[in-house]
N, C-alpha and C positions, 0 to 999 in steps of 0.2 A: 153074550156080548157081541156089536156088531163089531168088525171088523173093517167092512167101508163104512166110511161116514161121509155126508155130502157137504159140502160147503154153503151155505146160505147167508153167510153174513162175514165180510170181510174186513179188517183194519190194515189201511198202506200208512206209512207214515215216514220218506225215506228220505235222504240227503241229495241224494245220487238219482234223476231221473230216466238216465239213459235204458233204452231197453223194456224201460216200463210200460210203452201206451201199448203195445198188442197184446200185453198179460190183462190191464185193464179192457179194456176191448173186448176179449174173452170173456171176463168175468159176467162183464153187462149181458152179454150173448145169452150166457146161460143163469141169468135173473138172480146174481150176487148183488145183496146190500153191500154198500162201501160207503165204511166210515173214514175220514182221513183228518189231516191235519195243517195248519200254516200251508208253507209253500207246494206240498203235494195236492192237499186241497184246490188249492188254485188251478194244479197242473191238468187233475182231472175237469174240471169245471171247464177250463179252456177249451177241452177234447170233446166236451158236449155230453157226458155221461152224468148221469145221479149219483150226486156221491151227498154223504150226512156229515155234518162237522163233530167234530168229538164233544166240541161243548152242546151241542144239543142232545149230547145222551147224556154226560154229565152233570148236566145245567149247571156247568162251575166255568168261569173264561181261564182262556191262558194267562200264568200271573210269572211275575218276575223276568219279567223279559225271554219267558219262552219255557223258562228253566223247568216248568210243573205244566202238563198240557195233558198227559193221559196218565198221570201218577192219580187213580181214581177207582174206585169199590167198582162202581158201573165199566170200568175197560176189565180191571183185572178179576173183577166177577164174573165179566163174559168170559174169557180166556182160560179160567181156572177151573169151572165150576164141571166136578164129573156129571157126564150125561148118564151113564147107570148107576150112579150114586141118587138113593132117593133123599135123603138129607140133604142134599145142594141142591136138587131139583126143587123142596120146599123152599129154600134160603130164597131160590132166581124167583119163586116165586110172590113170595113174601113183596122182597124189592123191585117186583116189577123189572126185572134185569133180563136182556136179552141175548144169548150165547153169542161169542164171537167164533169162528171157524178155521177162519184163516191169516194169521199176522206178515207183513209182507214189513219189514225195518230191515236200517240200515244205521249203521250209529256215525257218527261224526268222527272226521278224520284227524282222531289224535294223531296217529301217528306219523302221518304228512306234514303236520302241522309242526310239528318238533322236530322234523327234518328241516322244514322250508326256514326255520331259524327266526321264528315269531317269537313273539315279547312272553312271558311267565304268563301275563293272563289271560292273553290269548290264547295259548295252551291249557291252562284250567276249564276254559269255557267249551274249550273242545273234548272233555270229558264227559261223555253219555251217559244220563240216567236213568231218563225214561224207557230209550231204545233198548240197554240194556237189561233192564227189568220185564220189558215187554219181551224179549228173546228167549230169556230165562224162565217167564211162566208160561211161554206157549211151547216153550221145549219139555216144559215140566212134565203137560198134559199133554203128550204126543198121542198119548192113547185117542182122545178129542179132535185135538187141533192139530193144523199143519203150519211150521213155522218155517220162513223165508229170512234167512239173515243176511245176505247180502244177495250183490248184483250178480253175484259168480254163479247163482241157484237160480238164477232166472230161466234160462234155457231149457234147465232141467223142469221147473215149471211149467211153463209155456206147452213142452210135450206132454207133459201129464193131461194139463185143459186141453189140448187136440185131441190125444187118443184117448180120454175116457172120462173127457168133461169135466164138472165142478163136483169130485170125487176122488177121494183117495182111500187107499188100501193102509193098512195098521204097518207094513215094512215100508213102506214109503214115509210115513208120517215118522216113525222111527229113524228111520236114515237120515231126515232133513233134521230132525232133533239132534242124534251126536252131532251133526256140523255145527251146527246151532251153537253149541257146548262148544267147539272148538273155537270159535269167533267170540267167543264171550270168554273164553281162556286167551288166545291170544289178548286179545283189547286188554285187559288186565294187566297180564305180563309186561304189555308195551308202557304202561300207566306207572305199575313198582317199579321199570326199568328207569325210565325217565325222574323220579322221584329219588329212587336211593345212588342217582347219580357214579353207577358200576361201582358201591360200598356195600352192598348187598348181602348180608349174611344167608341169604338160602338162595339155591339153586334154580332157577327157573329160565329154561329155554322155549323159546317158541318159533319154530320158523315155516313160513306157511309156503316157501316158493321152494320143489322141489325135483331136480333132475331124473328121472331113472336112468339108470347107466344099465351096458351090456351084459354087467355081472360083478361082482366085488374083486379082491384081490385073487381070486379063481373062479374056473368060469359054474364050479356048483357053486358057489354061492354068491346072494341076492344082494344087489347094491341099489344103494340112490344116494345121489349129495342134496341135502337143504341149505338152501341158500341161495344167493345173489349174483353169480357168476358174470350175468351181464353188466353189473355193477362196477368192476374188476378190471372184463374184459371186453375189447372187441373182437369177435371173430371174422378172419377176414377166408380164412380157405380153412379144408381138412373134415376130418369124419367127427364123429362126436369125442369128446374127453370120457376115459376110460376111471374104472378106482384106482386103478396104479399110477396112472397120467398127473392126477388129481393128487395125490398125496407126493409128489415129484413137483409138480406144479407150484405146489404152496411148501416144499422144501425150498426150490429154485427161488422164486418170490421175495421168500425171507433174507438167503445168502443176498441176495443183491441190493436189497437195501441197504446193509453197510457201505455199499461201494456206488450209493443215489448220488453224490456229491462228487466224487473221485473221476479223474480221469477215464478216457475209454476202456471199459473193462467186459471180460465176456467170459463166461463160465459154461460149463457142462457137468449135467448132473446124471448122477445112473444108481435107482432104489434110492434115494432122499439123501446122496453122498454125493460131494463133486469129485467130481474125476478129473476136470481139468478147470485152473481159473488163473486167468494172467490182466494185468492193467498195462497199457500200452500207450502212447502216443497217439495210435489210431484202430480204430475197431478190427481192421481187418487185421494189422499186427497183433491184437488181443486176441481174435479168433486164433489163428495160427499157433500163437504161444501155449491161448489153454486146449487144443489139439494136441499139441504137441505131450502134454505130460501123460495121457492115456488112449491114442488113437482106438484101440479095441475096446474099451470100456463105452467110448463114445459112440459107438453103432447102438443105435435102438432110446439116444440118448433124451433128454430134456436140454435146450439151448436157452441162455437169456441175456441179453446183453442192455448195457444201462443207457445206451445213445438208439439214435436211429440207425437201424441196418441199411447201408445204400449197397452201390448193384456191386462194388469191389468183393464186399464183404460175401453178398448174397453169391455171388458166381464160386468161391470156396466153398458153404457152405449148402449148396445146390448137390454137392459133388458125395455129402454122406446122408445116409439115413437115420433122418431123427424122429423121434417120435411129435416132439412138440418145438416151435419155435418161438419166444418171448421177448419183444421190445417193447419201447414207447411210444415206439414210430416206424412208417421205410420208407423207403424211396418210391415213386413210382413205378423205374424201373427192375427194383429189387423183389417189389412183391410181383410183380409180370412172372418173373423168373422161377420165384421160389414157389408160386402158384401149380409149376407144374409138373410136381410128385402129387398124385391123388389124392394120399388119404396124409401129407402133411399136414398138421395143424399149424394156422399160426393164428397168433393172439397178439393185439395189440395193449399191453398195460395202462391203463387209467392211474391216476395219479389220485387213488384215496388213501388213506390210513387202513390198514389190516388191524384186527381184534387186535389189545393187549390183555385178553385172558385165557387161556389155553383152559380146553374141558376136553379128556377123554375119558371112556368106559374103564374100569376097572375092575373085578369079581362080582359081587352087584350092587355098585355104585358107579361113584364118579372121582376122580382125581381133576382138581381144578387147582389155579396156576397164574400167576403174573408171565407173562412172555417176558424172554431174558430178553431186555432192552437193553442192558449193561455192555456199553463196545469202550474198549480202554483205548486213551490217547496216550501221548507223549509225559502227560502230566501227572498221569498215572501211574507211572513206572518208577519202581525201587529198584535200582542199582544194587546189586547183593553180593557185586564180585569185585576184585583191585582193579580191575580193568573195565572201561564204561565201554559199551556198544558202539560204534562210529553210528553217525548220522547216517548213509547207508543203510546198518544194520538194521537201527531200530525202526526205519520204514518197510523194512522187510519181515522183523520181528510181531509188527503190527498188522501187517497182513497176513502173516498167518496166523497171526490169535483172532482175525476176524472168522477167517475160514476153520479154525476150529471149533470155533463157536457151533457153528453149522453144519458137525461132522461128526457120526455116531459115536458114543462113545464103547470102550475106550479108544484113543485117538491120538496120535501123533501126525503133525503138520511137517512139512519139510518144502520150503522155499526160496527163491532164490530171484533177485531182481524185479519184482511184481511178479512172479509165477508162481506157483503149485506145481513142485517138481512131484509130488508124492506125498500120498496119504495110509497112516493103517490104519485103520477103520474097525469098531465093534468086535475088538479082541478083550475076551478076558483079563488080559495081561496088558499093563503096557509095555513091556519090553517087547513081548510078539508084535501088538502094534508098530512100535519103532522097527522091530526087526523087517516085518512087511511092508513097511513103508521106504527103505532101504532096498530091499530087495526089488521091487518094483518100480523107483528110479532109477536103480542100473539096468534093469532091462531094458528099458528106453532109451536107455544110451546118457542119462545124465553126471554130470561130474557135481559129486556132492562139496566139493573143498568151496567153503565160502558161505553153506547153503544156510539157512537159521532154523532151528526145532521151535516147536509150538505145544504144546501139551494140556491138555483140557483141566486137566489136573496136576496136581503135587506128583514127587516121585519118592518114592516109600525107600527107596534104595538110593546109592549114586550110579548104582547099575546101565541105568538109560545114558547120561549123559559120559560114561566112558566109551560105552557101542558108540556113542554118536562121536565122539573126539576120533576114536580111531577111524573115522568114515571123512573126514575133513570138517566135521560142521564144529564151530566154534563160541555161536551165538546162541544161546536157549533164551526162551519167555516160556512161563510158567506159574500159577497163580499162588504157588507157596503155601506151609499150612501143617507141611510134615514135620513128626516131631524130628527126624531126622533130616533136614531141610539142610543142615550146618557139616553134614557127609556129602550131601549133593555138591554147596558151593565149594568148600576146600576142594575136591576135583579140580572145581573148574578154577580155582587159584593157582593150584599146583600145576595146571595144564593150560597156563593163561586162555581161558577160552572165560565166557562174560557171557553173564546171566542175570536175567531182570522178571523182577514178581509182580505181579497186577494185583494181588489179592485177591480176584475175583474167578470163582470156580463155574465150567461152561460145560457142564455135564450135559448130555443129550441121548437120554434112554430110548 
């Protein structure tokens, strides 16, 4: 079995011209037949090169408006047919059929096409069949043939014909086949995706644009993100996004979309927990307030704020080290300033929808997920105690059941005025949570009398909510559920303190 095989007979047939006339150009150099089709036909014809139309191999014309052009014994015979197979060498020759060597397609832009927000059957029509069939049996016979499935292969092409002419070697022929596979996997994925309209009963991820990063959550091991980051975001200064950046980033992200609509608000995040978030009047007062509830947490931190940063805001926040910095906007004068720590990042947010399916790795599978989209309002809320919340309270109650949405579990919220006085964060226990969360609002100096609890979940005990009574806090939100739920409220009747249930539980493993 030979191992190089030389190219002598070619079929282009692409969507996408760009890039193509110096491959063509080559071929002719080195005395390739070239079959083509419709519009690429023409393109060669224009360039002054011999090229053969498909229907004079096939002697059949293009029918259906295009839809059947190289679906034909004569293309896929050439394509297919093993050269040290002597049984298909009899078949080629029975039918007078002559090999084809080298397939150069490209399929038609579904998936642009269903972006760009075209009508149902104009996205039908942008479904590949030939292309696809043709990528699929020249990947088959890689042993044979060499297959080019998109524009992305070209370059890679181009050098093969400079340094070693109309020839390739059985690892190359190989290598361009799995892509091959992977372009005919994605185009697919894109196809079910678009069809079962995110209903989907199986699993299929495909993403083909992907980062490598400097290393994963430590620096032995291997990281990359897939995905569309430019899409997201715009970078305006800073060194690349790291794996911990990244998983901080799309914590941050998330916490602030509750607060897309609300007043100036500005949070900081440290490990996919916020450490400080306050709503304000004005951003620079936001910054300050959610500073203020963890200044030490906040070195090394993740910044995002839901307005434009101008230069007030930006000369504060000039003055600590963060890791990353997230708006929707800045000032002129603000990104000047903030430009000048090195390896700052900043990012300016785009205003698209983020996934609502959560998919991550699990033993060896996958745990898949609706995103808790569930934020409670005012109209939400069971009253469970003699005492109703003041209007005060329950804006304050409400903010921090957003923020605990957003905060590892188990978790305990503690707020006061639109701020985050204090969080306990991924304790076994919720009482330690509460306890930690207590603890580390006095250390920053805060006075808890007035402040409101938040709690991801039900509390199994009345335990929590008497810690909290003797600390000044008088307000709890909590999503209710326990069989002992009716030991929680008597407390808080007995202690006139006022508690209200969401029903809805905001666990965050």
């Amino acid at each position: 079995m030979t191992l190089q095989k030389p190219i002598q007979r070619a079929l282009i047939s692409v969507f996408y011209k760009d890039g193509l006339a110096p491959i063509v150009e080559k071929l002719h150099a080195n005395q390739v037949e070239i079959l083509s089709t419709g519009g690429t036909l023409s393109f060669i014809q224009e360039m002054g090169i011999p090229v053969t139309a498909v229907e004079e191999v096939t002697k059949f014309p293009e029918i259906l408006g295009g839809r059947v052009k190289t679906l034909h014994p004569a293309i896929f015979g050439g394509i297919l047919n093993r050269r040290d197979f002597a049984p298909d060498q009899a078949h080629m020759a029975e039918h007078q059929l002559g090999p084809i060597d080298l397939v150069i397609v490209d399929l038609y832009p579904f998936e642009q096409t269903v972006v760009s927000g075209a009508t149902h059957s104009d996205i039908i029509e942008k479904i590949d069949i030939g292309g696809i069939s043709l990528i699929r049996a020249a990947a088959k016979n890689y042993n044979d043939v060499l297959i080019v499935p998109s524009v992305k292969q070209y370059s890679e092409l181009l050098e093969i014909l400079n340094n070693q002419g109309a020839t390739t070697s059985l690892a190359q022929r190989q290598a361009f086949a799995a892509e091959a596979f992977h372009v005919s996997s994605h185009y697919d994925t894109m196809i079910h995706q678009y069809f079962m309209d995110g209903k989907s009963t199986n699993l299929k991820i495909s993403e083909e644009k992907q980062s490598p990063l400097r290393y994963g959550e430590n620096p032995h091991q291997k990281g990359v993100f897939f995905g569309n980051l430019e899409a997201l975001f715009s970078k305006l200064h800073g060194k690349e996004l790291s794996y911990n950046n990244l998983l901080d980033v799309d914590a941050a992200v998330r916490l602030m979309l509750e607060f897309k609509q609300d007043g100036p608000t500005f949070a900081i995040l440290k490990h996919n927990n916020a450490c400080g978030l306050a709503s304000r009047p004005t951003l620079k007062a936001a910054y300050e307030a959610a500073l203020a509830a963890d200044p030490v947490s906040a070195f090394g931190g993740i910044l995002i704020a839901n307005q434009e940063v101008e230069l007030d805001t930006a000369i504060l926040i000039n003055d600590l080290f963060c890791e990353v910095l997230i708006a929707p906007a800045y000032s002129k004068e603000a990104v000047e300033l903030l430009q000048s720590k090195k390896n700052r990042i900043i990012l300016v947010q785009n205003d698209i929808e983020l996934p609502t399916t959560l998919v991550r790795s699990a033993l060896n599978g996958y745990l898949v997920q609706d995103a808790d989209m569930a934020t409670e309002g005012p109209e939400q809320l069971e009253v469970k105690t003699k005492i109703a919340p003041s209007a005060d309270e329950i804006t304050d109650l409400l903010f921090a059941n957003k923020l605990v949405k957003h905060t590892k579990s188990n978790t305990i919220i503690l707020a006061k005025g639109g701020q985050l006085l204090a969080s306990g964060t991924g304790q076994t226990s919720r009482v330690d949570a509460l306890k930690q969360a207590i603890h580390k609002a006095k250390s920053f100096g805060f006075d808890l009398q007035g402040a409101v609890m938040a709690s991801d979940a039900f509390f199994p005990f009345p335990d929590c909510v008497e810690i909290a009574h003797l600390e000044g806090i008088n307000a709890v939100i909590q999503p209710g559920g326990s069989v002992k739920d009716d030991l929680s409220i008597a407390y808080c009747d007995e202690n006139q303190m006022k508690m209200v249930f969401t029903g809805v539980r905001h666990f965050k493993h």
